[in-house]
C-alpha positions in Angstrom: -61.2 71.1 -28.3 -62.6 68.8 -30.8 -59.9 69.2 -33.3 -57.5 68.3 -30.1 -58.8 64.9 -29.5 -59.8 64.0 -33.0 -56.0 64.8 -33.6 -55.5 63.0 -30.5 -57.8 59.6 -31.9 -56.0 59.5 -35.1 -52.5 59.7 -34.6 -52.7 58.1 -31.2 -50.4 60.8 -29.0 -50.4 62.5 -25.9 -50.1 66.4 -25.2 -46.8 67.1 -24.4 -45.9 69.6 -21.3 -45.3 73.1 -22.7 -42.5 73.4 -19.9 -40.5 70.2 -21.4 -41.1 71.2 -24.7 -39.6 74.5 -24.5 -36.8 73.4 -23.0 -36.0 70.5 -25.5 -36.8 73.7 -27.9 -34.1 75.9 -26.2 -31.6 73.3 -26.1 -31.8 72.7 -29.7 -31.6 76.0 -30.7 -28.8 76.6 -29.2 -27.1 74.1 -31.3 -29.1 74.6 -35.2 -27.2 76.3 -38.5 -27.2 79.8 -38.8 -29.7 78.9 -41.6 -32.0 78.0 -39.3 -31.4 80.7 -37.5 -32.2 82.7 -39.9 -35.4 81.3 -40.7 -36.6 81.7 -37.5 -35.5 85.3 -36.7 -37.4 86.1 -40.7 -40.8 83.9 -39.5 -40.4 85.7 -35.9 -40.1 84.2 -32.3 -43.6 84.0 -31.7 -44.7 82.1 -34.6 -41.9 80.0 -35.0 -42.4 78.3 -31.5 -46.2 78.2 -32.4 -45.3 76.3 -35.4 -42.9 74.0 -33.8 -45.4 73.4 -31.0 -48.0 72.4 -33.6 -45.6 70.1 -35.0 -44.6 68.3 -31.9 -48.3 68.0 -31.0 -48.3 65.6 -34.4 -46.1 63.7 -32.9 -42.5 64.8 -34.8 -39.5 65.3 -33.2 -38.3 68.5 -32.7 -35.2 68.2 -35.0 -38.2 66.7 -37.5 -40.6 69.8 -36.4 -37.8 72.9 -37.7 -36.1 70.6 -40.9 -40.0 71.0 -42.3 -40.9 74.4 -41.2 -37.2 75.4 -42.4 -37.7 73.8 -46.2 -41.4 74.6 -45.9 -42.2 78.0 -44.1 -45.5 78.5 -45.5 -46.5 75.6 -42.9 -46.1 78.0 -40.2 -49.8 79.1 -41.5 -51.3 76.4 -42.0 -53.9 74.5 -39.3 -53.7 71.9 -37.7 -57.0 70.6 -39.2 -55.2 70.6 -42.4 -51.8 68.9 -41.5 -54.0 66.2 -39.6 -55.8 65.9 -43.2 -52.6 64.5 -44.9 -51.8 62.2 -42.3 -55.2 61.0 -42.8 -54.7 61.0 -47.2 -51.2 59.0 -46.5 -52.8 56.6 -43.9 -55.6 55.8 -46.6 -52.4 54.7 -48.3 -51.3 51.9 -46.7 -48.7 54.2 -44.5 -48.1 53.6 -41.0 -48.0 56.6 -38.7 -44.3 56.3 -37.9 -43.8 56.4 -42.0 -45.9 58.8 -42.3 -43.7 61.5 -40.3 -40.7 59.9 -41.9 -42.6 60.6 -45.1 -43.4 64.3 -44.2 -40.4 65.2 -42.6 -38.5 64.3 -45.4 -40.7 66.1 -48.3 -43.1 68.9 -46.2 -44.2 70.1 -49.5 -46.3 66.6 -49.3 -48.6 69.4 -47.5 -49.1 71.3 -50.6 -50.6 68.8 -52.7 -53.9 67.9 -53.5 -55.5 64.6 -52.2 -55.8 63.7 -56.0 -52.4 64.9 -57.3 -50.6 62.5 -54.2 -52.7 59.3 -54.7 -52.0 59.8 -58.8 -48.7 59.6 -58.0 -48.6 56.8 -55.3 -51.0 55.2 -57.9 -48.1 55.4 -60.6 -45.2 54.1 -58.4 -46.4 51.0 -57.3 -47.7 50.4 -61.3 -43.8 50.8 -62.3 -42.0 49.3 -59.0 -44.7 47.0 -57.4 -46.6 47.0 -54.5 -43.8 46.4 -51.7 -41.0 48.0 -53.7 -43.7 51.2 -54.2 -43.8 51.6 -50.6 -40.2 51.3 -49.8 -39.6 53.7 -52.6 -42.1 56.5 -51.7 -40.6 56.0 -48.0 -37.2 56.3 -49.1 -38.0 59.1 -51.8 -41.0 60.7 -50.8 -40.7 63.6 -53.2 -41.9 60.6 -55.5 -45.2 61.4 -54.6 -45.2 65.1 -55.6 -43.0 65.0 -58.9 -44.2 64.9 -62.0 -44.9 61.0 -62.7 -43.6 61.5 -65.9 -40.0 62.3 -64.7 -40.5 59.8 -61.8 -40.6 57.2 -64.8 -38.1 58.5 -66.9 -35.4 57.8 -64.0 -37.5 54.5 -63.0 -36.2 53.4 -67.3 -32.7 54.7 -66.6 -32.1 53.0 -63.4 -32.9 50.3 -65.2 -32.0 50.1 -68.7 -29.2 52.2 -68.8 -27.2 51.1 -65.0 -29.1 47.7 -64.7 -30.4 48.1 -61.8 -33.3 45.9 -60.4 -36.0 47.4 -58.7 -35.3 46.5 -55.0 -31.9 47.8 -56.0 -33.9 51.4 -57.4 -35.7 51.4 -54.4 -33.8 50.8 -51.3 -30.9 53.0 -53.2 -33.0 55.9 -52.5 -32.0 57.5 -55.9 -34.8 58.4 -56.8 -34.4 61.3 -54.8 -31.9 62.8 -57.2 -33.0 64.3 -60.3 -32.8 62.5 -63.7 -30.3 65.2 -65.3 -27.8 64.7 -62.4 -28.8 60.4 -62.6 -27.9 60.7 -66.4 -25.3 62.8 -66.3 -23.1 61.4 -63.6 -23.8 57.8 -64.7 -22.7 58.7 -68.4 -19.9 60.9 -67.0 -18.5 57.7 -65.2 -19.0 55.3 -68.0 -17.6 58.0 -71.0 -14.4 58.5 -68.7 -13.9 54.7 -68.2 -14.6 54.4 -64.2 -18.1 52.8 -64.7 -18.0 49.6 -67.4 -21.2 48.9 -69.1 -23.0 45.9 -67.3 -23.5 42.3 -69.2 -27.2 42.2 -68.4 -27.2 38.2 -68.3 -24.5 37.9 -66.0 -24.4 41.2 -64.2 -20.5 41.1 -64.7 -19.3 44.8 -63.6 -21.3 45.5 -61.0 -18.5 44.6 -58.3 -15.9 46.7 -59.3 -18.2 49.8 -60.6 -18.4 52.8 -58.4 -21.6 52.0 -55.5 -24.6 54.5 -55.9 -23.8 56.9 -52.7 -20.1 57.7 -54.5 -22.0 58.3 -58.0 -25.2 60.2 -56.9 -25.1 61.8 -53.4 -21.8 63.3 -53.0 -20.8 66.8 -54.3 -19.5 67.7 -57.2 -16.2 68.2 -55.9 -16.1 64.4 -53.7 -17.6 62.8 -56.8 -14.9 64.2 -58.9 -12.3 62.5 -56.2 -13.0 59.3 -58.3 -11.5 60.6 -61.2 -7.7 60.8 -62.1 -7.1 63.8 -64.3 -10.6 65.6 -64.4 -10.8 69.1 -62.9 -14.8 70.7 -61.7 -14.6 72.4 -65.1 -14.4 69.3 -67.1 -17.5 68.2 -64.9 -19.3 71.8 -65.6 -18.5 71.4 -69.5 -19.5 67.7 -69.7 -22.8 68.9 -67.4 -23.6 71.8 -70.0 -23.1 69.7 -73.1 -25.9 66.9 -71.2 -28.2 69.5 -71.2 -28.2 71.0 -74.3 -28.4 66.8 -76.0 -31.4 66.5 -73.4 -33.1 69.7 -74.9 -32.5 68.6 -78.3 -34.0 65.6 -78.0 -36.8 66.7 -75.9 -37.6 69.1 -79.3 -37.7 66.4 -81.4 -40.0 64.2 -79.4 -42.3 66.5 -79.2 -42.6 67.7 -82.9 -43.1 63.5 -82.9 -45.7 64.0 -80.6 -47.2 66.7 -82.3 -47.0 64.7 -85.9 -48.2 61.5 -84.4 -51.1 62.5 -81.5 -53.6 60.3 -80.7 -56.1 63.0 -79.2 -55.5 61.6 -75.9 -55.8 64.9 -74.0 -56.3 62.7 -70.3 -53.4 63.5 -68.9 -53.1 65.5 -65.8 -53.1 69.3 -66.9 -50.1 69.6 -64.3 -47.8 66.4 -65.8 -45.6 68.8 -68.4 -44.2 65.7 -69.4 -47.3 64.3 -70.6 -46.5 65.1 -74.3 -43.0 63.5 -74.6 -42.3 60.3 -75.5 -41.0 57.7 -72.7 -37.5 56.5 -74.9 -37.6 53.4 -72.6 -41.7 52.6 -72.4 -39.9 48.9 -73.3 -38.7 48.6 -70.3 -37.9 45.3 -68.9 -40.4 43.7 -66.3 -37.3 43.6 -63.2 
């Protein structure tokens, strides 16, 4: 009864009625992939409705409630005591409740972190983007605040060294979501085939007629490849293969720099497995 209306103080909600929640619950049900179908059937009736219950309770949405438990099962066991703890660790942040659930719903493994590994991260975003564009980044790409910061900044440089892109641009873009290999390898994909022309950095000149960053970076494989005349998936495949086997190359040969060249500095986060590479673009322009 405590943990109810302590729950109840800090995110401000009402109990829902159990009736009208199981019949928004039914009628959504009756309308969800057969993934989630799946999922539900493998966690079992019982628990699954518990879990969505719990959820609901916090204040998500239903459709909110079974997107996390479906890319985040292990929530079906966790308290409430403990999911009301990271609303509490991303309030501390500067969130607002509403952005917080947006937060969560988006990235449910937020729930897996420790309080130290998230406010690292948070900590590191708004050093490379800023305060506001921070926020509007970690709100838009939430998985920001789990990933190794590392990575986070190695797309943060690419963004904007390598597509010019400013950082409201980075930010409100969302693409941070996508993973650097599938960043650089589209972008350079576009440019090497002649689609994307390189960007004048004083004048910005290409930036109209270039491809927008939904057609480059959130579309399939076989939708992006729609923008090319004359390339089949396999040419895609190849071109993806050869990326990787340049990016593991070059990884080896920062590290043996790394190696050579270490300062003793051994404060980096036991977790950040990119703490021993060298950033390629730690010159990165102030945007």
């Amino acid at each position: 009864m405590m943990l109810r209306r302590s729950l109840t103080a800090v995110l401000g909600l009402g109990k829902q009625s159990k009736s009208k929640w199981h019949n928004s619950l039914s009628a959504y049900l009756s309308t969800k992939s057969d993934e989630l179908e799946d999922m539900r059937n493998t966690l079992g009736q019982q628990v699954w409705d518990a879990s969505i219950k719990k959820f609901q309770d916090l204040g998500f949405s239903l459709k909110q409630s079974s997107s996390m438990l479906f890319n985040n099962p292990a929530l079906s066991s966790y308290p409430a005591k403990r999911l009301c703890h990271h609303f509490e660790v991303l309030s501390s942040f500067g969130f607002k409740t509403e952005e917080i659930r947006e937060v969560l719903a988006r990235e449910p493994k937020i729930f897996d972190r420790d309080f130290q590994v998230l406010k690292k991260n948070h900590s590191n975003l708004l050093r490379q983007m800023g305060n506001h564009q921070g926020r509007v980044a970690a709100i838009g790409a939430p998985n920001t605040l789990i990933d190794n910061s590392f990575i986070t900044n190695q797309k943060i440089d690419y963004c904007i060294m390598e597509i010019m892109m400013d950082k409201p641009k980075i930010a409100k873009s969302r693409i941070l979501q996508c993973s650097y290999s599938l960043i650089k390898t589209r972008h350079k994909f576009a440019y090497r085939s002649g689609l994307y022309k390189k960007i004048d950095p004083k004048n910005k000149e290409g930036l109209i007629n270039n491809p927008s960053v939904p057609d480059l970076f959130f579309s399939s494989d076989e939708v992006f490849l729609t923008l090319f005349k004359g390339f089949t998936l396999e040419d895609y495949v190849v071109f993806d293969s050869l990326m990787l086997s340049e990016e593991d190359h070059m990884n080896v040969e920062d590290e043996t720099d790394s190696n050579v060249n270490t300062d003793g500095d051994d404060t980096e986060d036991e977790n950040d497995s990119g703490g021993s590479y060298k950033n390629r673009y730690s010159a990165r322009r102030n945007k």
